[in-house]
C-alpha positions in Angstrom: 74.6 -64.8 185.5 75.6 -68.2 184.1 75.6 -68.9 180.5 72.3 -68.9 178.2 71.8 -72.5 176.5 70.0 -72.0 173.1 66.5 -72.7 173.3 64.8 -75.4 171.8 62.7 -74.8 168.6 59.1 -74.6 169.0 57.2 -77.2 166.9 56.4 -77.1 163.6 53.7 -74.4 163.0 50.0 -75.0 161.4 49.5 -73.8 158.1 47.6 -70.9 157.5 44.9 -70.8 154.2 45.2 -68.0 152.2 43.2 -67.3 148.7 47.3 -67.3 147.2 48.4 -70.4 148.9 44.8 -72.5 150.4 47.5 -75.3 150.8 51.1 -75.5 151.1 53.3 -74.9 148.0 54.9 -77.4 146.6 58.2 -78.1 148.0 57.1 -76.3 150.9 59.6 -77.4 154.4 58.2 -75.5 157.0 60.5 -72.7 156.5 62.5 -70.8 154.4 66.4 -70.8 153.8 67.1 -67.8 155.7 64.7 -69.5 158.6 66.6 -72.3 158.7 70.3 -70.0 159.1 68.5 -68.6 162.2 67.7 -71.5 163.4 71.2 -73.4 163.1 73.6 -70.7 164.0 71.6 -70.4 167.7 71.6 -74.3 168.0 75.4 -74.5 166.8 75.9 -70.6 169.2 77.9 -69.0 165.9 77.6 -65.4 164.7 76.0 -65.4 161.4 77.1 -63.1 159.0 74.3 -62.4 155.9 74.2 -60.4 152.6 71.5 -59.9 150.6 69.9 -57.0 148.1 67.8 -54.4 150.2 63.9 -54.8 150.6 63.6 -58.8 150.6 62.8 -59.3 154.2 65.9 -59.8 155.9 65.1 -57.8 159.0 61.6 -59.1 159.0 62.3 -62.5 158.9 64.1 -62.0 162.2 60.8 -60.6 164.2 58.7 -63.3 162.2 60.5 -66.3 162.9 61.9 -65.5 166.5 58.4 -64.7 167.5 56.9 -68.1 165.8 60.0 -70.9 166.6 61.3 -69.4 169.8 58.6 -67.4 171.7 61.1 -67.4 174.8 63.8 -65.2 172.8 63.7 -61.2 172.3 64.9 -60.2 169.4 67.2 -56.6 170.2 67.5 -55.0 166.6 70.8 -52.6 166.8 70.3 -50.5 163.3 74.5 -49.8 162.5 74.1 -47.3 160.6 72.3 -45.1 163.6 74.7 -45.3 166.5 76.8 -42.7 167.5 80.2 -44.0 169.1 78.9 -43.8 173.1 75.7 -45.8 172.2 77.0 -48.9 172.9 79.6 -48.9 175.6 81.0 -45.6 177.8 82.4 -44.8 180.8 80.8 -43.1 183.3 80.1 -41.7 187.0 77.7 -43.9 189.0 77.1 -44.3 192.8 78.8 -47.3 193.8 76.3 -49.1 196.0 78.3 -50.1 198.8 80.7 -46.8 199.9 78.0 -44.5 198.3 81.1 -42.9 196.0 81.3 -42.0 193.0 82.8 -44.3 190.7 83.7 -44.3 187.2 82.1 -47.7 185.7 81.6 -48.9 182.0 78.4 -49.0 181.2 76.4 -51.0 178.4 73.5 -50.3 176.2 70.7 -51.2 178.2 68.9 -53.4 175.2 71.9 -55.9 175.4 70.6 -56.4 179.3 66.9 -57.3 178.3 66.8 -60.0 181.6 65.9 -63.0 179.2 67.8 -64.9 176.3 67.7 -62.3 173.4 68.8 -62.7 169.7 71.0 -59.4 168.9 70.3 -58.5 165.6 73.0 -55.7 164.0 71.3 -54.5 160.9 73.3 -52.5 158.3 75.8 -53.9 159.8 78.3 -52.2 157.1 76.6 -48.8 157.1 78.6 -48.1 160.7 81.6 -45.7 161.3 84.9 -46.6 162.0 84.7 -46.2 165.6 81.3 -48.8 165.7 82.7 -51.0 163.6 85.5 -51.6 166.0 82.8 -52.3 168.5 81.0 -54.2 166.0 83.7 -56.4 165.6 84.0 -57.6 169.2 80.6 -58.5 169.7 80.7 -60.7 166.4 84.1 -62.5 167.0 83.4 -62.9 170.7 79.9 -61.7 172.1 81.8 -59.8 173.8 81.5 -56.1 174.7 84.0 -54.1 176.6 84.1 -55.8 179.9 81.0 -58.1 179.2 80.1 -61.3 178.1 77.3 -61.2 176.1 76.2 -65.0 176.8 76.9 -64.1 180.7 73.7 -61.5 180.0 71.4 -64.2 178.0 72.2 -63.6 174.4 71.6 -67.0 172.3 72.8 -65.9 169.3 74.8 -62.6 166.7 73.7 -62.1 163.6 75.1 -59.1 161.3 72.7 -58.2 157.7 73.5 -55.9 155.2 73.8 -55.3 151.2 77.2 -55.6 149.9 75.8 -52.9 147.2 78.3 -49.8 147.1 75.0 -48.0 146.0 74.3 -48.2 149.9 77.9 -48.4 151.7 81.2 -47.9 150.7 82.6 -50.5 153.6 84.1 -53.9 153.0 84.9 -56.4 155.5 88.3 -57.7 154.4 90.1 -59.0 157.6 90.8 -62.5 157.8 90.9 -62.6 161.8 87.2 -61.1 161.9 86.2 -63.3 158.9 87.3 -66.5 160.2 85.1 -65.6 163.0 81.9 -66.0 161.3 79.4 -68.2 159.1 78.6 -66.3 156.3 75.6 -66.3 153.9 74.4 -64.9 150.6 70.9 -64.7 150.1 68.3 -63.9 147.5 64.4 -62.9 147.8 64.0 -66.8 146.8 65.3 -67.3 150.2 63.4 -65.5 152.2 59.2 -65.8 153.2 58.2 -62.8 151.7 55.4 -64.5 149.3 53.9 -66.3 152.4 53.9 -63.2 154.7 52.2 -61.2 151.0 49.9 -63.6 151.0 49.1 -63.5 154.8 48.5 -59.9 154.5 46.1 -59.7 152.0 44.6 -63.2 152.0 41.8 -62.8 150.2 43.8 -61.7 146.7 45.5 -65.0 144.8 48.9 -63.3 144.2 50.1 -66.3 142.5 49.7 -64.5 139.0 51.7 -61.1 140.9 54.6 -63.7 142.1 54.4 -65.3 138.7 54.6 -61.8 136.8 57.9 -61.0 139.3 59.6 -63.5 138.8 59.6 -63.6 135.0 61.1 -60.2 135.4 65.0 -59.5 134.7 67.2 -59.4 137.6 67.5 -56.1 137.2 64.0 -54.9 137.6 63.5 -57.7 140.1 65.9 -56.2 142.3 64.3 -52.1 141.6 61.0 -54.2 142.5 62.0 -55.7 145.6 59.3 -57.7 147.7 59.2 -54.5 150.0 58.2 -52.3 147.3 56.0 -54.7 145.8 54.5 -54.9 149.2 54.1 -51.3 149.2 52.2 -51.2 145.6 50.3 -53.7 147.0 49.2 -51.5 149.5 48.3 -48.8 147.5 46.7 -51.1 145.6 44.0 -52.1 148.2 43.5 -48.4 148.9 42.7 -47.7 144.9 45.7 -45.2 145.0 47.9 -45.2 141.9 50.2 -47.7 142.1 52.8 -45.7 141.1 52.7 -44.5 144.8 54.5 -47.3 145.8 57.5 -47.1 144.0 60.5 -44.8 146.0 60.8 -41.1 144.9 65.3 -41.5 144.8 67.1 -38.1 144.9 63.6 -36.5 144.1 63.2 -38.9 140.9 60.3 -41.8 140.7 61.7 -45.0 140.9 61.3 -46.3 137.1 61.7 -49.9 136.2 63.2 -49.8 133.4 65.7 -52.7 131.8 68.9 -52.0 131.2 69.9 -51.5 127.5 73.4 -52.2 125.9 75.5 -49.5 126.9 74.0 -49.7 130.6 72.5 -47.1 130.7 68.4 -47.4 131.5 66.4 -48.9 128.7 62.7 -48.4 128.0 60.6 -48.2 130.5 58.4 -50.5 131.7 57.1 -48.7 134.7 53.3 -48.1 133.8 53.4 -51.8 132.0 54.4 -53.6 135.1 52.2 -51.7 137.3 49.3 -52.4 134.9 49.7 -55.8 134.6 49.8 -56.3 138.2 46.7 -54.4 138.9 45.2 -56.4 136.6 46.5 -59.7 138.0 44.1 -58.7 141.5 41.1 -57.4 139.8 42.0 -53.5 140.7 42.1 -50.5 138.7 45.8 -48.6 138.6 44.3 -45.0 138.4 46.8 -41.9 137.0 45.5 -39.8 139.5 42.6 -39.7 141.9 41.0 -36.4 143.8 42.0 -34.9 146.9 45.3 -36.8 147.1 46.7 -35.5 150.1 44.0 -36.2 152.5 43.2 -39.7 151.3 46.8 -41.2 151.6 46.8 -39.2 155.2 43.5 -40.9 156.4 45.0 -44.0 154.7 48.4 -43.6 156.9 46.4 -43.2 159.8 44.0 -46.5 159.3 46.9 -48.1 158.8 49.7 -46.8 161.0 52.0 -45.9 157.2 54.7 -44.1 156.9 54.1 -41.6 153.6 56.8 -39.2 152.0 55.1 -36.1 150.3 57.3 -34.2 148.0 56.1 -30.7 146.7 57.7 -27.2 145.5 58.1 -24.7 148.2 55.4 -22.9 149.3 52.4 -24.5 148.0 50.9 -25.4 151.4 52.4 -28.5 152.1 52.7 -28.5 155.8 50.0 -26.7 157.5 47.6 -28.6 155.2 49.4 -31.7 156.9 49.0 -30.6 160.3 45.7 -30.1 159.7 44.7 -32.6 158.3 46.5 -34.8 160.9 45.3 -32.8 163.5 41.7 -33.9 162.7 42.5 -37.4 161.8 44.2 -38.0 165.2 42.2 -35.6 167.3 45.6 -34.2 168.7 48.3 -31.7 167.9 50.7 -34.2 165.7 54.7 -34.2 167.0 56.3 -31.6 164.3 60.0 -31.4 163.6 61.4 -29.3 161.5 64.8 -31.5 159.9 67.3 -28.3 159.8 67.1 -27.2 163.8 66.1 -30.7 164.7 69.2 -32.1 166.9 69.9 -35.8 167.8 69.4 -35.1 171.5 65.9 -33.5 170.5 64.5 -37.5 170.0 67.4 -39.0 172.7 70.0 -38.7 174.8 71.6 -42.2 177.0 72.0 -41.4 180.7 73.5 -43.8 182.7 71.7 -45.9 185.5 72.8 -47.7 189.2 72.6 -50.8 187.0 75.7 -50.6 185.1 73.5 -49.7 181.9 72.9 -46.9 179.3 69.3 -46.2 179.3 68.7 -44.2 176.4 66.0 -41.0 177.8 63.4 -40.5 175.1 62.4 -36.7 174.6 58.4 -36.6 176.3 56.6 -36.0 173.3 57.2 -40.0 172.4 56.7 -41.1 175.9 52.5 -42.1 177.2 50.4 -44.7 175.6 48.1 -42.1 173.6 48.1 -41.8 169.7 50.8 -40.2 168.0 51.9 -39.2 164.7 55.0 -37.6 163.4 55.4 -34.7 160.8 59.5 -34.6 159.9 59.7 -31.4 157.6 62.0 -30.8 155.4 62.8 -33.7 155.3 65.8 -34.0 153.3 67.5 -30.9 154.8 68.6 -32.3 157.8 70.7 -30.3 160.5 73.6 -33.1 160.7 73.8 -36.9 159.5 73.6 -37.9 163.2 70.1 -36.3 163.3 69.1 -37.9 160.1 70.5 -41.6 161.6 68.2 -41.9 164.6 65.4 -40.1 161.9 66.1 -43.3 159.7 65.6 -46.1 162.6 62.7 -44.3 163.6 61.1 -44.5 159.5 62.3 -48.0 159.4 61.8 -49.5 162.8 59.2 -47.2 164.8 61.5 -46.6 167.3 64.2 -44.8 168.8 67.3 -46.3 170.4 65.1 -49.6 170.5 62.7 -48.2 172.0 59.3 -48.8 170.8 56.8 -45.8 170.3 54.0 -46.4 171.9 50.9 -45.5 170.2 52.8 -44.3 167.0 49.7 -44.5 164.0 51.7 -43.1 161.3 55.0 -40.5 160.2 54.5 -38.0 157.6 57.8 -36.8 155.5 57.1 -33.3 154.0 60.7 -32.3 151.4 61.0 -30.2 148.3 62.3 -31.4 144.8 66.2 -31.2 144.0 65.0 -28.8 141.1 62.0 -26.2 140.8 61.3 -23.8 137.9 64.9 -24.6 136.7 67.3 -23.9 140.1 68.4 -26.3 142.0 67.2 -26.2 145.7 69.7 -27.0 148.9 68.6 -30.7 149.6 70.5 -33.9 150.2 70.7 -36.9 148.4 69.0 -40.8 149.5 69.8 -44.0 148.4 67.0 -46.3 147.3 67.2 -48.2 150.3 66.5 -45.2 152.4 63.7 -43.7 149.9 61.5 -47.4 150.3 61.1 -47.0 154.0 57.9 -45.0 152.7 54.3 -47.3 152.2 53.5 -44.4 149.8 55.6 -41.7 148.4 53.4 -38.8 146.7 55.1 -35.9 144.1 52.8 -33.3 145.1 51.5 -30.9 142.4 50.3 -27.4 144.2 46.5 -27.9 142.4 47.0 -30.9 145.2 47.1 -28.8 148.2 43.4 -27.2 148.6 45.0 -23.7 150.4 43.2 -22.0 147.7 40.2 -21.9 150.2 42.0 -21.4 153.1 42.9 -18.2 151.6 39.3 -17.6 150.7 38.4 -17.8 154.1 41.0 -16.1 155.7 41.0 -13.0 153.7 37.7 -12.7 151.6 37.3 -10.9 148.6 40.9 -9.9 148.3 42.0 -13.1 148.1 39.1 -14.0 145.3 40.6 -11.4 143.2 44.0 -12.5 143.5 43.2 -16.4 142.8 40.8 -15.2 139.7 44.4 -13.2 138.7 46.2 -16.6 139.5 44.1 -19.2 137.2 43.0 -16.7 134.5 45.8 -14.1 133.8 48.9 -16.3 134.2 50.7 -19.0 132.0 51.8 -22.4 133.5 55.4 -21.0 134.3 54.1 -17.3 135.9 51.7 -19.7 138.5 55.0 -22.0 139.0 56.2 -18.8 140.5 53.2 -17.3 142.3 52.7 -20.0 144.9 50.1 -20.1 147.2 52.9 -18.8 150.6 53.5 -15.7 147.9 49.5 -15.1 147.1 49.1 -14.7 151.1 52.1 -12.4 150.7 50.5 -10.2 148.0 47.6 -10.4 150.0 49.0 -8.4 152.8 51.2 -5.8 150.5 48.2 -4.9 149.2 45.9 -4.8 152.5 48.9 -2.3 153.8 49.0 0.3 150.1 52.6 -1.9 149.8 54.3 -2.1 146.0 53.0 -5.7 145.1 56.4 -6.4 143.7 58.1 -7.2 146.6 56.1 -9.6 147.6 57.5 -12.3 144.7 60.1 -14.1 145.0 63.7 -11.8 145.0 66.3 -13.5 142.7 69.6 -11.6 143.6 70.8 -8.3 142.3 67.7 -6.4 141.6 65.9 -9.1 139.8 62.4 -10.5 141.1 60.7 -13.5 139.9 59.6 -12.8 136.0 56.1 -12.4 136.4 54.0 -9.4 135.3 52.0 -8.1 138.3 49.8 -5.2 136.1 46.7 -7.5 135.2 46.4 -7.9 139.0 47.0 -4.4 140.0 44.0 -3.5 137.4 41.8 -6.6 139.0 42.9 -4.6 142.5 41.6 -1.5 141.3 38.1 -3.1 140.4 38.6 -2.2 136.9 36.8 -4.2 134.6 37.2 -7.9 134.8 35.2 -11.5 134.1 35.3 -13.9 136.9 32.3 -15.9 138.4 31.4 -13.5 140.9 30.7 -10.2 138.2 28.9 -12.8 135.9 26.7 -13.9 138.9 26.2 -9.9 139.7 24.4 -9.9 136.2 22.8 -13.3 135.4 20.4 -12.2 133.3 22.7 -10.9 130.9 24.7 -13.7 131.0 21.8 -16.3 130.8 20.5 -14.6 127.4 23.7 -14.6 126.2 24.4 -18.0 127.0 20.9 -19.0 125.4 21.6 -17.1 122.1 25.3 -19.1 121.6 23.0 -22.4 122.5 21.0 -21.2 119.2 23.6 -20.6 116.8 25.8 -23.7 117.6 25.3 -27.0 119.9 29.2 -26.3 120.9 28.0 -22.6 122.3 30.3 -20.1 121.7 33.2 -17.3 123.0 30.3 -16.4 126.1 29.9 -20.5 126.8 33.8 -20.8 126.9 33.8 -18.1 129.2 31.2 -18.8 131.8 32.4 -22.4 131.4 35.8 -21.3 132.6 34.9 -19.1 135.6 33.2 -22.1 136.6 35.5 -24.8 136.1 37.9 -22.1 137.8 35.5 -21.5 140.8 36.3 -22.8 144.4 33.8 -24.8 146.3 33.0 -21.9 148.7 32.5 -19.6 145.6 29.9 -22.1 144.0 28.1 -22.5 147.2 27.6 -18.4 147.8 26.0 -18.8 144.2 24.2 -21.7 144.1 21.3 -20.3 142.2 23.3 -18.4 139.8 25.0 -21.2 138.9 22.3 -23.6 138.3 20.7 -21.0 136.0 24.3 -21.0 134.2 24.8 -25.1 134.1 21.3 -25.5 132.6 22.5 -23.2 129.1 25.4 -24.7 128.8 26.8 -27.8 126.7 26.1 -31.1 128.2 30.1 -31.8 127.4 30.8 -29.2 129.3 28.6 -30.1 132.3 30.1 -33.1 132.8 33.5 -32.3 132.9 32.8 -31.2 136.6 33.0 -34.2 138.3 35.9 -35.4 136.4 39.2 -34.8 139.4 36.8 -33.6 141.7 36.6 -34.3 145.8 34.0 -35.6 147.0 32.6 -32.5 148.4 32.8 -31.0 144.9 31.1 -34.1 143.5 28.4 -34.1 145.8 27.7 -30.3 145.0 27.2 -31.1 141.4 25.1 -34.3 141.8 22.7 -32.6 143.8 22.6 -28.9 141.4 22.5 -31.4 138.5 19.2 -33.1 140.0 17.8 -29.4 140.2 17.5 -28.9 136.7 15.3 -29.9 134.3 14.7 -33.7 133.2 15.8 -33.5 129.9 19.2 -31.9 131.0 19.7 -33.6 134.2 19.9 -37.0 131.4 22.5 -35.1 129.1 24.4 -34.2 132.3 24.6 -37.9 133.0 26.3 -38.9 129.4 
């Protein structure tokens, strides 16, 4: 193949009206800084060499702008800091198609032979090992690779991208023969079209005010802010989710934007502030929390194909509520891997082809056009960094080994915290650039994770007893411990006449997790306990007792707090078997009291209580409403 001449620009685009920007801004060229780069190092064929602080749109100014100003150009995106040493280039047998023989041929990544002028993009450029870099370093001083020309194949230009941070590499490019080969820039978020592509995606908000609010930021918090995760509060945002979902959960830690005081270390933060004042700026609320958390940001990932990191303490239900929920949201079993057996040649493995090419063979759950989505669990406990590489292109780029996943609507993260009830737990570590591949990233309490009725339904009254045990009989530390994997446990101990004890979690050398089993062994035994379904066995009772506290004092009294409680307590199943009961219950108690039922509720619970409360009686159904 002869040499690829660059192609020509396309003309200058039409400006696209946008509540932020319903005319061009001031100053405004046609492009941006890092647009312009692009553009000159394929007209003047030089590999360009560019820096900049992760999150400001590097990488998606390439497949923005090469799509726009050079529709005849692929852009082949090689993530660095993913390849293994035979990704690239290797040797191999292949059938020599004119004796039939076997042959031993080198053989090339089969992106780099696209069969049209391509861009090659290598991203991370400094995150590779010593072995890539090697390889790296041929293609950018030569475009050349192994036995191949590069430009003989059709590529029109080299760029390299990364963030000289040491936060995210520890490389440094220091030789003067590779250096001299390249044009080199240093770039900033100012340099990049990040506000235009904001404003395209949601282009009925005026972000001026947002942009305005950034930029009068310090550099500091500008760069934990980055346009990417301001793009991703954004997004939670227009969902109504706390925006706090948007910032990265690093090493297990929200992301807080804090400035930097005078010793360095982090200075107040301003977290909540900032968050505030830009929900404020687009005429949305910034709620603390909102109900059912977990299936709203799944549906949301879904709608609109996001990739979501839930962290939560072990066993609270985590990951079959995902599957199931995904399950119903795609209408298909969703692809599950589990990160400690998963292996790199479980997603991929390159084969070679008659071609003189590596073709990389996807595993066959991410082959067909039908809709996928992805469930990586334990997530940061990955079997070996290789593993976790190809994991990372696939978060970042939706694909694997270039390859595009067809039909991929979202990819669902499931990892523990590095610390729970005070021991630290066998995870890795990620660097911030890593944690804000995630449109949302959700800390997961376990009152988040409805497996409560699960267990309901699975195993009946047993499992009634044992959740009345759980919220009534325990402190906040004793139900850290009793999760909801250790209630099924308990569950079946005591279905099979087993000692309940060794069903908790064992701590090493006789010790068991400190939590006092004997109010539930008495609950077990049917002696005499309170809970919703023994005041419903004797309404009655309860209602005249109710009614005389109502007499005495508008607050109620000890009977009020208690009924009130095995309520508030109850699960939605529970409520429904006693529907009439609990009417008769609602309609003695404090209005105060009635009302705190709606507050954190799903909707299913809301709707249970807004049609009970429009059973009773006028005169309370109004004090319910205040």
């Amino acid at each position: 193949m002869t040499s690829t001449a660059a192609p020509a620009a396309a003309p200058a685009r039409p400006w696209r009206a946008t509540a932020t920007y319903p005319v061009p801004p001031e100053g405004w060229t046609g492009g941006s800084r890092l647009e312009s780069f692009i553009d000159a190092m394929i007209a003047l064929g030089q590999t360009g060499q560019i820096f900049g602080e992760h999150g400001i749109g590097k990488t998606s100014t390439f497949h923005t702008h090469l799509a726009a100003a050079h529709p005849g150009v692929q852009l082949v995106v090689v993530p660095a800091a993913n390849l293994t040493p035979d990704d690239l280039l290797a040797n191999a047998p292949v059938r020599d198609e004119a004796t039939g023989a076997l042959v031993l041929r080198q053989l090339v990544m089969s992106q780099l032979k696209p069969g049209r002028p391509f861009v090659l993009l290598i991203d991370d450029s400094l995150q590779a090992g010593d072995t890539i870099q090697s390889q790296l370093m041929q293609i950018a001083c030569n475009w050349t690779l192994g036995e191949y020309d590069l430009r003989a194949l059709g590529c029109v230009g080299v760029f390299l991208t990364d963030n000289e941070s040491l936060a995210e590499t520890s490389a440094r490019r220091s030789d003067l023969a590779i250096l001299d080969r390249m044009v080199t820039i240093r770039i900033t978020a100012n340099d990049t079209g990040w506000r235009k592509a904001l404003a395209a995606r949601h282009p009925d908000w005026d972000l001026k005010p947002v942009f305005a609010l950034w930029a009068a930021l310090t550099p500091t918090v500008r760069e934990l802010l980055s346009p990417r995760t301001l793009e991703h509060v954004l997004a939670n945002a227009r969902e109504e989710f706390p925006l706090v979902w948007g910032l990265p959960l690093v090493n297990g830690e929200r992301l807080r934007l804090a400035e930097p005081g005078a010793s360095g270390a982090p200075g107040p933060d301003r977290t909540h502030e900032i968050l505030d004042r830009i929900a404020a700026a687009i005429g949305v609320r910034n709620p603390t929390r909102i109900a059912d958390p977990v299936r709203r940001v799944l549906r949301a990932a879904l709608a609109n194909r996001w990739a979501v990191l839930l962290q939560g303490p072990p066993g609270c239900g985590k990951t079959e509520l995902v599957r199931q929920l995904t399950r119903e949201g795609l209408g298909r079993e969703p692809l599950y891997f589990s990160m400690p057996v998963t292996n790199v040649e479980d997603l991929c493995a390159p084969i070679p082809t008659p071609d003189g090419a590596l073709e990389n063979l996807l595993a066959v759950n991410f082959t067909g056009s039908e809709p996928k989505a992805i469930i990586w669990d334990e997530y940061n406990r990955p079997k070996d960094r290789a593993a976790f590489a190809k994991l990372m292109e696939i978060t970042q780029e939706w694909s694997i080994a270039g390859h595009r996943i067809e039909g991929l609507r979202a990819q669902v993260a499931l990892q523990n915290p590095p610390y729970h009830l005070g021991r630290k737990l066998l995870v890795s570590r990620n660097n911030i650039a890593q944690a804000t591949r995630f449109t949302a990233s959700l800390d997961v309490d376990p009152a988040d994770i409805p497996a409560n009725e699960w267990l309901i339904a699975r195993y009946g009254p047993v499992a009634e007893t044992v959740l009345e045990w759980w919220k009534n009989d325990l402190d906040e530390e004793g139900r850290g411990w009793i999760t909801k994997r250790t209630m099924e446990r308990l569950i079946k101990l005591h279905q099979h006449g087993l000692p309940l004890q060794m069903g908790t979690v064992y701590l090493g050398d006789g010790e068991y997790a400190p939590v006092s089993l004997t109010a539930l062994t008495d609950r077990l035994a049917d002696r005499p306990v309170t809970g919703l379904q023994e005041i419903a066995a004797a309404v009655d009772v309860w209602e005249s007792r109710l009614q005389r506290a109502a007499e005495l004092s508008s607050e109620g009294g000890n009977d009020t707090d208690l009924v009130h409680q095995a309520i508030a307590n109850a699960e939605l199943s529970q409520l429904r078997k006693h529907r009439e009961e609990v009417s008769r219950l609602v309609h003695r108690l404090p209005a105060k009291l009635r009302s705190t039922y709606l507050v954190g509720a799903t909707a299913e619970q809301q709707r249970f209580w807004i049609e009970l409360f429009a059973t009773l009686p006028k005169a309370k159904r109004a004090a319910a409403r205040q």
